[in-house]
N, C-alpha and C positions, 0 to 999 in steps of 0.2 A: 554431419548428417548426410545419409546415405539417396539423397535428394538429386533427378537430373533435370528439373525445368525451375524454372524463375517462380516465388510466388505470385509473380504476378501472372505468369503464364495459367494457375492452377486456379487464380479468382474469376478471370474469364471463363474458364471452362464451368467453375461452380454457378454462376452468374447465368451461364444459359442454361444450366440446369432447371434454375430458380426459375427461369421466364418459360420453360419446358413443362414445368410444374403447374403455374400458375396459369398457363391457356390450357390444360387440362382440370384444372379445376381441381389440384391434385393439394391438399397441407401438407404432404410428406411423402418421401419414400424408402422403403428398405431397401437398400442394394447389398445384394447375396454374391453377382458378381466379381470375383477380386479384378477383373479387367475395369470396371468401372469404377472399384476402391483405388486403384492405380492411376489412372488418368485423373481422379477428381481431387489422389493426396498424395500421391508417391508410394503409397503403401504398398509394400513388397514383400508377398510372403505365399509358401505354401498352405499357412493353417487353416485356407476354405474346407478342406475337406471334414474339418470338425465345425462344429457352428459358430458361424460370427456372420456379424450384421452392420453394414455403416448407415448411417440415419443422417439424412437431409434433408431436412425442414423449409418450405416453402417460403422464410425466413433468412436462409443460408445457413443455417445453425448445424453442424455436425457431431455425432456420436457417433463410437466406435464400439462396441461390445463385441470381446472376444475371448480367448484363452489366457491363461497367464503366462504361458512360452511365447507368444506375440506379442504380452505390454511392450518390451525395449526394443522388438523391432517394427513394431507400429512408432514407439516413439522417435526411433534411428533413423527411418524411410521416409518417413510422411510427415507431412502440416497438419495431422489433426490431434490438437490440444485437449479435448476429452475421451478418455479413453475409460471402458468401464471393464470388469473380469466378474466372467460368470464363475464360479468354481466346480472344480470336477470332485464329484461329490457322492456318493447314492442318492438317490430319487433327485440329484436336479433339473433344473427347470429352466433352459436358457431361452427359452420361447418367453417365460412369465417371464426374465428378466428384461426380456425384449420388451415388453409388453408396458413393462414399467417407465421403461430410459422414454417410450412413445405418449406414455402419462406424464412426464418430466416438460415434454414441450409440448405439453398442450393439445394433445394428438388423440383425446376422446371424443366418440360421433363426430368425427372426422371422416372426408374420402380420403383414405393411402393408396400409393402404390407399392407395386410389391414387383423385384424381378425374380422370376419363378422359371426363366428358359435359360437357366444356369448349372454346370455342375457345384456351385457354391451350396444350392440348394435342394439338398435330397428329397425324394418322396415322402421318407419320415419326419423328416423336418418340416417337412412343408406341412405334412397332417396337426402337426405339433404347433405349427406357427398359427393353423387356424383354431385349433379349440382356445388357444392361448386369446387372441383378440376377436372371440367370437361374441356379438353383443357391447363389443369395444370401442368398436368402428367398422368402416366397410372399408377391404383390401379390394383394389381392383389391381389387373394385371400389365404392369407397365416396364415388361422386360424391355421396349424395344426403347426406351427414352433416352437414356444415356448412350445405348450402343449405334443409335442414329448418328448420335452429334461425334460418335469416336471415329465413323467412315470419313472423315475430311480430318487429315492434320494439317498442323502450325506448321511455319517453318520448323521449328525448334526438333517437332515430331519428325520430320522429311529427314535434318542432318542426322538422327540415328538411323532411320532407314537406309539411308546412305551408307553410311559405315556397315552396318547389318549384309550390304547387297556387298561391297569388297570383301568382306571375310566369307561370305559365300563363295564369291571368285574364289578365292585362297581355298577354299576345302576341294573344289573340283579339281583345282590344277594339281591338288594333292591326289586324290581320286586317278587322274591322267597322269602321273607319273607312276605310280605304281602299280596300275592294272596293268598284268602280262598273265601267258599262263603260269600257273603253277604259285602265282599268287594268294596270299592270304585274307579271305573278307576281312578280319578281324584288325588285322594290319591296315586295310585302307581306311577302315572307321576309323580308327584310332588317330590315325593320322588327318582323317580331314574333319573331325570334331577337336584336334588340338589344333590345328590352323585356325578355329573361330576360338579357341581359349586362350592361344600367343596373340593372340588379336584384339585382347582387351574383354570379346564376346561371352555369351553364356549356352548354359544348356537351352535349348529351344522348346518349345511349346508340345513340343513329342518326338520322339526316338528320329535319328535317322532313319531315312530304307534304302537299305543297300544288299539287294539280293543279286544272284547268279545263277546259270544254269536253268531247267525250268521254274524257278522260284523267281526270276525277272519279270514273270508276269504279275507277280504281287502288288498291290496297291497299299500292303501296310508291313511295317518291319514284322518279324515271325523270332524264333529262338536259335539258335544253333549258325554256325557258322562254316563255309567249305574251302578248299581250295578252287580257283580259274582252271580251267581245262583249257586244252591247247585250240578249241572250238569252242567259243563261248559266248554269252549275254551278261552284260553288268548294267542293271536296273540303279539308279539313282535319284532319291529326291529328297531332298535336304532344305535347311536353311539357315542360313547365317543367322546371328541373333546377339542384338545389343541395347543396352538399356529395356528388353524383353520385346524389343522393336526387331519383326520379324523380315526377313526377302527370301525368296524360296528359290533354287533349283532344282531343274528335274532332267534328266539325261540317261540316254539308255545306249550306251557304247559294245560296242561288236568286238572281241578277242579273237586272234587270227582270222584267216580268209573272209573277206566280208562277199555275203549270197548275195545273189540279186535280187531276192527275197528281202532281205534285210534293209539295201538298197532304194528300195522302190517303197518301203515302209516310211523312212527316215525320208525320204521327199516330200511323200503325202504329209507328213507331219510336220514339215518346215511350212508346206504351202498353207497347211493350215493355220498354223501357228501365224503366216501372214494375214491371212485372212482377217483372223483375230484382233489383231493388230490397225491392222485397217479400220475398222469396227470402233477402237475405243476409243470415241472422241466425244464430248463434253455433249449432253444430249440425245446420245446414243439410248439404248436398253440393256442391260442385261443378257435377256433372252436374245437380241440381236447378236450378241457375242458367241452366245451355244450356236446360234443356227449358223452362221459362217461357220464356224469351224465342222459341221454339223456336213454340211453342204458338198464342202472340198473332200471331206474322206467318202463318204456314202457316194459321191463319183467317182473317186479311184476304187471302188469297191471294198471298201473298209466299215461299209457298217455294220456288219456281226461283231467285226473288234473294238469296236469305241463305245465309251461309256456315255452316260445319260447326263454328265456334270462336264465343266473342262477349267472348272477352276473357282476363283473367291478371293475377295479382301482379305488382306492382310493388316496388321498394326501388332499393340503390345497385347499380348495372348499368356495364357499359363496351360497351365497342364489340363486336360491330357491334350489339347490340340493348338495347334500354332494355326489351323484355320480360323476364321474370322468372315462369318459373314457380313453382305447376303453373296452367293453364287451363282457362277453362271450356269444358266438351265433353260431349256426354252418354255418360251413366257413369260420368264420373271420380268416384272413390270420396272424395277429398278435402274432408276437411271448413272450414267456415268457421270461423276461433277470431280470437277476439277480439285486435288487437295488429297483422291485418292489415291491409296496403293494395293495395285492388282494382278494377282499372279494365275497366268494364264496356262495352264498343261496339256497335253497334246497327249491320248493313250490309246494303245494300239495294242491289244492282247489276245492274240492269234492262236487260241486253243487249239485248232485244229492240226498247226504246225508245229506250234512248242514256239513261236517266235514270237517277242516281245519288240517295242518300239515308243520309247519316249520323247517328248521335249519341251521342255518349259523356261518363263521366267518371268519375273517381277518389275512392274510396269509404274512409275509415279504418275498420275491422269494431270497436264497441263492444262492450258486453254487452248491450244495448240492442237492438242493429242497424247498417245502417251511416248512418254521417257522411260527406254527400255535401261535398267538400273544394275547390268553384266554389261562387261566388258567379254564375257566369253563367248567362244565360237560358238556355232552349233555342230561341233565333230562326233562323225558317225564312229571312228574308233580313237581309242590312244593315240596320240603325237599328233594330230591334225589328221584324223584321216575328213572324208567327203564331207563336205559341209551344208546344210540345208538351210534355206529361208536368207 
Protein backbone atom coordinates (compact mmCIF):
# COMPACT_ATOMS: atom_id res chain seq x y z
CA UNK A 1 0.00 0.00 0.00
CA UNK A 2 0.80 3.24 -1.33
CA UNK A 3 0.69 4.68 2.45
CA UNK A 4 3.55 7.47 3.84
CA UNK A 5 2.54 7.93 7.79
CA UNK A 6 2.02 5.24 10.52
CA UNK A 7 -1.51 4.38 11.29
CA UNK A 8 -1.04 5.51 14.15
CA UNK A 9 0.00 8.71 13.04
CA UNK A 10 -3.51 8.95 11.00
CA UNK A 11 -5.77 7.85 14.30
CA UNK A 12 -4.36 10.88 16.03
CA UNK A 13 -5.11 13.10 13.41
CA UNK A 14 -8.85 11.38 13.23
CA UNK A 15 -9.08 11.57 16.97
CA UNK A 16 -8.87 15.48 17.02
CA UNK A 17 -11.08 15.62 14.30
CA UNK A 18 -13.70 13.61 16.48
CA UNK A 19 -12.94 16.18 19.66
CA UNK A 20 -13.25 19.08 16.71
CA UNK A 21 -16.53 17.76 15.97
CA UNK A 22 -17.82 17.20 19.22
CA UNK A 23 -17.10 21.08 20.81
CA UNK A 24 -18.96 22.03 17.90
CA UNK A 25 -21.76 20.06 18.48
CA UNK A 26 -21.24 18.69 15.11
CA UNK A 27 -22.63 14.19 14.57
CA UNK A 28 -20.79 14.45 11.29
CA UNK A 29 -19.03 15.80 8.60
CA UNK A 30 -18.71 15.72 4.72
CA UNK A 31 -15.24 16.51 3.62
CA UNK A 32 -15.30 17.43 -0.11
CA UNK A 33 -11.58 18.47 0.45
CA UNK A 34 -9.11 15.78 -1.05
CA UNK A 35 -6.29 17.70 1.26
CA UNK A 36 -8.36 16.61 4.19
CA UNK A 37 -9.18 13.05 2.69
CA UNK A 38 -5.26 12.81 2.50
CA UNK A 39 -4.18 13.91 5.83
CA UNK A 40 -7.07 12.02 7.58
CA UNK A 41 -6.29 8.36 5.21
CA UNK A 42 -3.61 8.71 2.73
CA UNK A 43 -5.91 8.95 0.03
CA UNK A 44 -4.42 10.01 -2.96
CA UNK A 45 -5.95 10.86 -5.95
CA UNK A 46 -7.17 13.36 -8.52
CA UNK A 47 -10.96 11.99 -8.86
CA UNK A 48 -12.23 15.29 -6.64
CA UNK A 49 -13.00 16.83 -9.54
CA UNK A 50 -16.04 14.48 -10.11
CA UNK A 51 -18.05 13.86 -7.00
CA UNK A 52 -16.83 12.06 -4.09
CA UNK A 53 -17.35 12.45 -0.39
CA UNK A 54 -15.39 11.08 2.72
CA UNK A 55 -17.89 10.90 5.86
CA UNK A 56 -16.62 11.07 9.49
CA UNK A 57 -18.87 10.42 12.06
CA UNK A 58 -18.50 12.05 15.38
CA UNK A 59 -18.01 8.31 16.21
CA UNK A 60 -14.72 7.92 14.11
CA UNK A 61 -16.63 5.97 11.68
CA UNK A 62 -15.58 6.56 8.11
CA UNK A 63 -17.12 6.42 4.51
CA UNK A 64 -15.78 6.87 1.34
CA UNK A 65 -18.26 7.38 -1.63
CA UNK A 66 -16.79 7.70 -4.89
CA UNK A 67 -16.22 6.67 -8.52
CA UNK A 68 -15.36 3.32 -9.66
CA UNK A 69 -11.71 4.33 -11.25
CA UNK A 70 -10.97 5.32 -7.44
CA UNK A 71 -12.20 2.07 -5.66
CA UNK A 72 -8.30 0.48 -6.03
CA UNK A 73 -6.80 3.61 -5.44
CA UNK A 74 -8.70 4.67 -2.41
CA UNK A 75 -7.97 1.07 -1.54
CA UNK A 76 -4.08 1.20 -2.58
CA UNK A 77 -3.42 4.92 -0.79
CA UNK A 78 -5.41 5.00 2.31
CA UNK A 79 -6.77 3.26 5.57
CA UNK A 80 -10.37 3.63 4.74
CA UNK A 81 -11.93 0.16 4.84
CA UNK A 82 -15.48 1.32 3.47
CA UNK A 83 -15.59 2.39 0.58
CA UNK A 84 -19.06 2.87 -1.44
CA UNK A 85 -19.35 3.67 -5.83
CA UNK A 86 -21.96 5.72 -7.07
CA UNK A 87 -22.29 4.60 -10.64
CA UNK A 88 -22.11 6.68 -13.82
CA UNK A 89 -25.33 6.30 -15.05
CA UNK A 90 -28.17 8.71 -16.70
CA UNK A 91 -30.07 10.47 -14.18
CA UNK A 92 -27.75 9.63 -11.23
CA UNK A 93 -27.85 10.87 -8.10
CA UNK A 94 -24.47 10.89 -6.09
CA UNK A 95 -25.92 13.47 -3.69
CA UNK A 96 -28.99 10.85 -2.86
CA UNK A 97 -26.24 8.31 -2.47
CA UNK A 98 -24.54 10.57 -0.17
CA UNK A 99 -27.51 11.14 1.60
CA UNK A 100 -28.01 7.51 2.20
CA UNK A 101 -24.25 6.33 3.33
CA UNK A 102 -25.39 9.65 5.97
CA UNK A 103 -28.78 7.44 6.81
CA UNK A 104 -26.42 4.37 7.42
CA UNK A 105 -24.85 6.16 10.58
CA UNK A 106 -27.37 7.68 11.89
CA UNK A 107 -27.09 11.02 10.59
CA UNK A 108 -31.09 12.07 10.32
CA UNK A 109 -32.13 15.65 12.23
CA UNK A 110 -28.72 15.70 12.86
CA UNK A 111 -26.29 19.08 12.89
CA UNK A 112 -23.53 18.15 9.75
CA UNK A 113 -20.93 19.82 8.70
CA UNK A 114 -20.19 20.28 5.47
CA UNK A 115 -16.61 21.68 3.65
CA UNK A 116 -17.90 23.81 0.95
CA UNK A 117 -14.55 26.41 0.49
CA UNK A 118 -13.16 23.55 -1.71
CA UNK A 119 -12.48 23.02 -5.31
CA UNK A 120 -13.68 19.14 -4.33
CA UNK A 121 -16.88 20.97 -4.22
CA UNK A 122 -18.53 22.63 -7.16
CA UNK A 123 -21.41 25.08 -7.23
CA UNK A 124 -23.58 22.33 -8.70
CA UNK A 125 -22.82 19.93 -6.45
CA UNK A 126 -23.16 21.82 -3.75
CA UNK A 127 -26.96 23.02 -5.08
CA UNK A 128 -27.37 19.02 -5.46
CA UNK A 129 -25.89 18.17 -2.08
CA UNK A 130 -28.52 20.49 -0.56
CA UNK A 131 -31.89 19.49 -2.19
CA UNK A 132 -30.58 15.90 -1.52
CA UNK A 133 -30.45 16.48 2.45
CA UNK A 134 -32.89 19.05 2.56
CA UNK A 135 -35.44 18.24 5.59
CA UNK A 136 -32.74 15.54 6.27
CA UNK A 137 -30.78 17.39 8.60
CA UNK A 138 -29.20 20.78 9.13
CA UNK A 139 -25.72 21.16 7.03
CA UNK A 140 -23.70 23.89 8.53
CA UNK A 141 -20.47 25.22 7.20
CA UNK A 142 -17.42 23.67 8.62
CA UNK A 143 -14.67 24.18 5.92
CA UNK A 144 -12.34 25.50 8.28
CA UNK A 145 -12.21 22.24 10.90
CA UNK A 146 -9.87 20.12 9.47
CA UNK A 147 -7.80 22.53 7.47
CA UNK A 148 -7.10 24.31 10.95
CA UNK A 149 -5.55 21.26 12.65
CA UNK A 150 -3.60 20.63 8.99
CA UNK A 151 -1.60 24.31 9.66
CA UNK A 152 0.79 22.51 12.43
CA UNK A 153 2.58 19.22 11.18
CA UNK A 154 4.06 16.16 12.95
CA UNK A 155 7.33 15.42 12.87
CA UNK A 156 6.58 12.86 10.29
CA UNK A 157 4.78 15.80 8.14
CA UNK A 158 8.17 18.26 8.70
CA UNK A 159 10.64 15.14 7.19
CA UNK A 160 8.70 15.33 3.86
CA UNK A 161 8.90 19.02 3.92
CA UNK A 162 12.31 18.65 4.17
CA UNK A 163 12.91 16.53 1.39
CA UNK A 164 10.34 18.70 -0.74
CA UNK A 165 12.66 22.04 0.16
CA UNK A 166 16.19 19.91 -1.15
CA UNK A 167 14.53 19.01 -4.47
CA UNK A 168 13.55 22.58 -4.60
CA UNK A 169 17.28 23.36 -4.12
CA UNK A 170 17.92 20.90 -7.08
CA UNK A 171 15.47 22.61 -9.49
CA UNK A 172 16.97 26.14 -9.01
CA UNK A 173 20.52 25.17 -9.19
CA UNK A 174 19.13 23.53 -12.33
CA UNK A 175 17.43 26.83 -13.43
CA UNK A 176 21.23 28.66 -12.64
CA UNK A 177 23.04 26.40 -14.79
CA UNK A 178 21.34 26.97 -17.71
CA UNK A 179 20.03 30.36 -17.90
CA UNK A 180 22.39 32.31 -20.54
CA UNK A 181 21.18 34.03 -23.34
CA UNK A 182 19.98 32.32 -26.10
CA UNK A 183 18.54 29.90 -23.75
CA UNK A 184 15.47 27.78 -24.08
CA UNK A 185 12.46 28.42 -21.31
CA UNK A 186 11.33 24.97 -22.30
CA UNK A 187 14.67 23.47 -21.48
CA UNK A 188 15.07 24.96 -18.15
CA UNK A 189 11.53 23.61 -17.12
CA UNK A 190 12.28 20.61 -18.11
CA UNK A 191 15.11 20.34 -16.47
CA UNK A 192 14.31 21.74 -13.12
CA UNK A 193 10.80 19.75 -12.88
CA UNK A 194 12.97 16.53 -13.56
CA UNK A 195 15.50 17.48 -10.79
CA UNK A 196 12.29 17.14 -8.26
CA UNK A 197 11.13 13.69 -10.40
CA UNK A 198 15.04 12.10 -10.16
CA UNK A 199 14.46 13.18 -6.52
CA UNK A 200 12.05 10.62 -5.69
CA UNK A 201 9.32 14.12 -5.91
CA UNK A 202 5.97 14.74 -7.85
CA UNK A 203 4.07 17.12 -9.89
CA UNK A 204 3.30 20.02 -7.46
CA UNK A 205 0.14 21.52 -6.55
CA UNK A 206 0.19 23.85 -9.99
CA UNK A 207 2.39 24.53 -13.05
CA UNK A 208 5.73 25.94 -12.60
CA UNK A 209 6.38 29.90 -13.46
CA UNK A 210 9.01 30.43 -15.16
CA UNK A 211 8.68 33.36 -17.43
CA UNK A 212 11.22 35.86 -19.41
CA UNK A 213 11.43 39.05 -20.94
CA UNK A 214 8.40 41.29 -20.06
CA UNK A 215 6.34 38.27 -19.06
CA UNK A 216 8.79 38.04 -15.72
CA UNK A 217 6.30 40.36 -14.37
CA UNK A 218 3.72 37.50 -14.23
CA UNK A 219 2.53 35.92 -11.09
CA UNK A 220 1.03 32.85 -12.93
CA UNK A 221 2.61 30.36 -15.61
CA UNK A 222 0.80 31.50 -19.14
CA UNK A 223 1.29 29.28 -22.69
CA UNK A 224 4.02 29.55 -25.04
CA UNK A 225 7.52 29.37 -24.42
CA UNK A 226 10.92 31.92 -25.73
CA UNK A 227 14.23 32.08 -25.94
CA UNK A 228 16.80 34.50 -23.21
CA UNK A 229 17.98 37.52 -24.88
CA UNK A 230 21.31 38.60 -24.48
CA UNK A 231 19.42 41.43 -21.86
CA UNK A 232 17.15 39.68 -19.82
CA UNK A 233 14.67 38.84 -16.75
CA UNK A 234 14.10 35.15 -15.62
CA UNK A 235 11.00 35.11 -13.23
CA UNK A 236 10.88 32.02 -11.13
CA UNK A 237 8.65 30.24 -8.70
CA UNK A 238 8.43 26.93 -8.05
CA UNK A 239 8.20 24.02 -5.62
CA UNK A 240 9.55 21.02 -4.74
CA UNK A 241 7.04 18.41 -3.97
CA UNK A 242 6.96 15.16 -2.10
CA UNK A 243 4.56 12.81 -0.54
CA UNK A 244 2.30 16.15 -1.99
CA UNK A 245 4.22 17.82 0.88
CA UNK A 246 4.95 21.28 -0.67
CA UNK A 247 8.45 24.04 -0.16
CA UNK A 248 8.29 26.77 -2.73
CA UNK A 249 10.86 29.06 -4.39
CA UNK A 250 10.72 32.21 -5.86
CA UNK A 251 13.75 34.13 -7.76
CA UNK A 252 13.92 36.55 -10.26
CA UNK A 253 17.58 36.41 -11.88
CA UNK A 254 19.08 39.12 -14.32
CA UNK A 255 20.61 37.73 -17.82
CA UNK A 256 23.64 39.88 -18.95
CA UNK A 257 24.61 43.41 -17.59
CA UNK A 258 22.79 43.82 -14.33
CA UNK A 259 21.03 47.97 -14.17
CA UNK A 260 21.18 49.56 -11.09
CA UNK A 261 17.79 49.43 -11.55
CA UNK A 262 17.63 45.94 -11.17
CA UNK A 263 20.21 46.34 -8.43
CA UNK A 264 18.45 48.41 -6.09
CA UNK A 265 15.16 46.25 -6.61
CA UNK A 266 16.85 43.04 -5.53
CA UNK A 267 18.00 44.93 -2.19
CA UNK A 268 14.77 46.12 -1.33
CA UNK A 269 13.62 42.70 -1.73
CA UNK A 270 16.31 40.94 0.32
CA UNK A 271 15.70 43.59 3.19
CA UNK A 272 12.40 42.85 2.92
CA UNK A 273 12.51 39.53 2.83
CA UNK A 274 14.50 40.11 6.27
CA UNK A 275 12.17 41.98 7.68
CA UNK A 276 9.86 39.14 7.18
CA UNK A 277 11.92 37.00 8.74
CA UNK A 278 12.21 38.84 11.71
CA UNK A 279 8.63 38.87 12.20
CA UNK A 280 7.88 35.14 12.30
CA UNK A 281 8.15 34.11 15.53
CA UNK A 282 5.67 31.97 17.56
CA UNK A 283 3.09 34.76 18.65
CA UNK A 284 3.61 36.99 16.06
CA UNK A 285 0.19 37.89 13.38
CA UNK A 286 0.05 37.36 10.10
CA UNK A 287 -0.87 40.65 9.16
CA UNK A 288 2.48 41.64 11.10
CA UNK A 289 4.28 39.75 8.57
CA UNK A 290 2.46 41.92 5.41
CA UNK A 291 3.20 44.95 7.20
CA UNK A 292 7.12 44.61 7.60
CA UNK A 293 7.50 43.61 4.42
CA UNK A 294 4.96 46.24 3.59
CA UNK A 295 7.03 49.04 5.34
CA UNK A 296 10.74 48.30 3.93
CA UNK A 297 9.59 48.52 0.16
CA UNK A 298 6.97 51.64 0.51
CA UNK A 299 10.38 53.28 1.86
CA UNK A 300 12.64 52.46 -0.72
CA UNK A 301 9.86 53.71 -2.96
CA UNK A 302 8.37 50.54 -4.17
CA UNK A 303 4.83 50.70 -3.36
CA UNK A 304 3.06 51.02 -6.79
CA UNK A 305 5.08 47.59 -7.38
CA UNK A 306 4.24 45.34 -4.67
CA UNK A 307 1.37 43.33 -4.18
CA UNK A 308 -1.52 43.33 -1.45
CA UNK A 309 -0.35 39.44 -0.23
CA UNK A 310 3.50 38.43 0.25
CA UNK A 311 2.79 34.84 0.90
CA UNK A 312 0.88 31.76 2.86
CA UNK A 313 1.12 28.25 4.40
CA UNK A 314 2.14 25.59 2.78
CA UNK A 315 1.56 21.50 3.48
CA UNK A 316 0.09 18.64 1.22
CA UNK A 317 -2.06 20.60 -1.41
CA UNK A 318 -3.62 19.20 -4.97
CA UNK A 319 -4.50 20.80 -7.70
CA UNK A 320 -5.07 23.46 -9.08
CA UNK A 321 -2.93 25.13 -6.17
CA UNK A 322 0.09 24.20 -3.93
CA UNK A 323 -1.13 27.49 -1.90
CA UNK A 324 -2.44 26.55 1.33
CA UNK A 325 -3.94 28.96 3.52
CA UNK A 326 -4.33 31.38 5.57
CA UNK A 327 -2.01 34.33 4.14
CA UNK A 328 -0.06 36.87 4.77
CA UNK A 329 -2.17 40.35 4.44
CA UNK A 330 -2.43 43.04 6.46
CA UNK A 331 -4.82 42.43 9.36
CA UNK A 332 -5.12 38.99 9.27
CA UNK A 333 -5.52 38.09 12.74
CA UNK A 334 -3.75 34.72 12.46
CA UNK A 335 -1.21 33.75 14.56
CA UNK A 336 2.28 32.22 13.90
CA UNK A 337 2.61 28.64 16.07
CA UNK A 338 5.08 26.68 16.08
CA UNK A 339 4.76 23.19 13.66
CA UNK A 340 4.22 25.67 10.79
CA UNK A 341 5.36 25.81 7.24
CA UNK A 342 5.54 29.33 5.61
CA UNK A 343 6.59 30.60 2.55
CA UNK A 344 7.34 34.02 2.27
CA UNK A 345 7.68 36.17 -1.42
CA UNK A 346 8.98 39.37 -1.89
CA UNK A 347 7.25 41.01 -5.48
CA UNK A 348 8.37 43.82 -7.37
CA UNK A 349 6.41 44.45 -10.70
CA UNK A 350 7.63 47.75 -12.20
CA UNK A 351 5.06 48.31 -15.05
CA UNK A 352 6.46 51.37 -15.63
CA UNK A 353 9.89 49.98 -16.52
CA UNK A 354 9.39 46.66 -17.92
CA UNK A 355 11.43 45.58 -14.70
CA UNK A 356 10.63 42.68 -12.53
CA UNK A 357 12.13 41.60 -9.14
CA UNK A 358 11.58 38.48 -6.93
CA UNK A 359 12.60 36.55 -3.81
CA UNK A 360 11.32 33.98 -1.77
CA UNK A 361 11.43 30.89 0.52
CA UNK A 362 9.93 28.29 2.80
CA UNK A 363 10.22 28.78 6.44
CA UNK A 364 9.47 25.65 9.11
CA UNK A 365 8.00 28.16 12.36
CA UNK A 366 10.06 26.74 15.55
CA UNK A 367 9.85 27.89 19.17
CA UNK A 368 12.76 29.61 18.33
CA UNK A 369 11.53 31.37 15.15
CA UNK A 370 11.74 30.33 11.82
CA UNK A 371 13.92 27.64 9.99
CA UNK A 372 14.76 28.96 6.59
CA UNK A 373 14.25 25.27 4.64
CA UNK A 374 17.04 26.41 1.30
CA UNK A 375 20.26 25.97 1.30
CA UNK A 376 20.19 28.55 -1.58
CA UNK A 377 21.68 32.05 -2.02
CA UNK A 378 19.79 34.82 -2.83
CA UNK A 379 21.66 35.44 -6.37
CA UNK A 380 20.69 38.41 -8.39
CA UNK A 381 22.06 36.63 -11.56
CA UNK A 382 23.42 33.12 -12.78
CA UNK A 383 26.65 31.80 -11.20
CA UNK A 384 26.45 33.78 -8.02
CA UNK A 385 26.08 37.04 -9.08
CA UNK A 386 24.91 39.97 -5.91
CA UNK A 387 23.45 38.54 -3.31
CA UNK A 388 20.68 39.96 -0.99
CA UNK A 389 19.33 39.57 2.51
Amino acid sequence: MAIHFTRDEFDQRRDAVVRALKGRGLFGILLFKQESMYYLTGYDTFGFCFFQCLWLGSDGRMTLLTRAPDLRQAQHTSIIEDIRIWVDEAGADPAGALRDVVTGHGGAGTLIGVERDTQGLTAANWLKVERAFDEFCTLEDASDLVSALRRVKSDDELAHVRRAAELADDALAEAERLAAPGAFEGDILAAMQGAVFRGGGEYPGNPFILSSGPDALLCRDKAGRRRLAEQDQLTLEFAGAYCRYHAALMRTLVIGPVSDAHKAMHRACGDALEACRDTLHPGRRFGEVFDAHARVLDKAGYRKHRLNACGYSLGATFAPSWMDGPMFYTGNPQSVVPGMVLFVHIILANSDDGLAMTLGETYAITEDGPECLSRAPHNLAPGGGEAAG
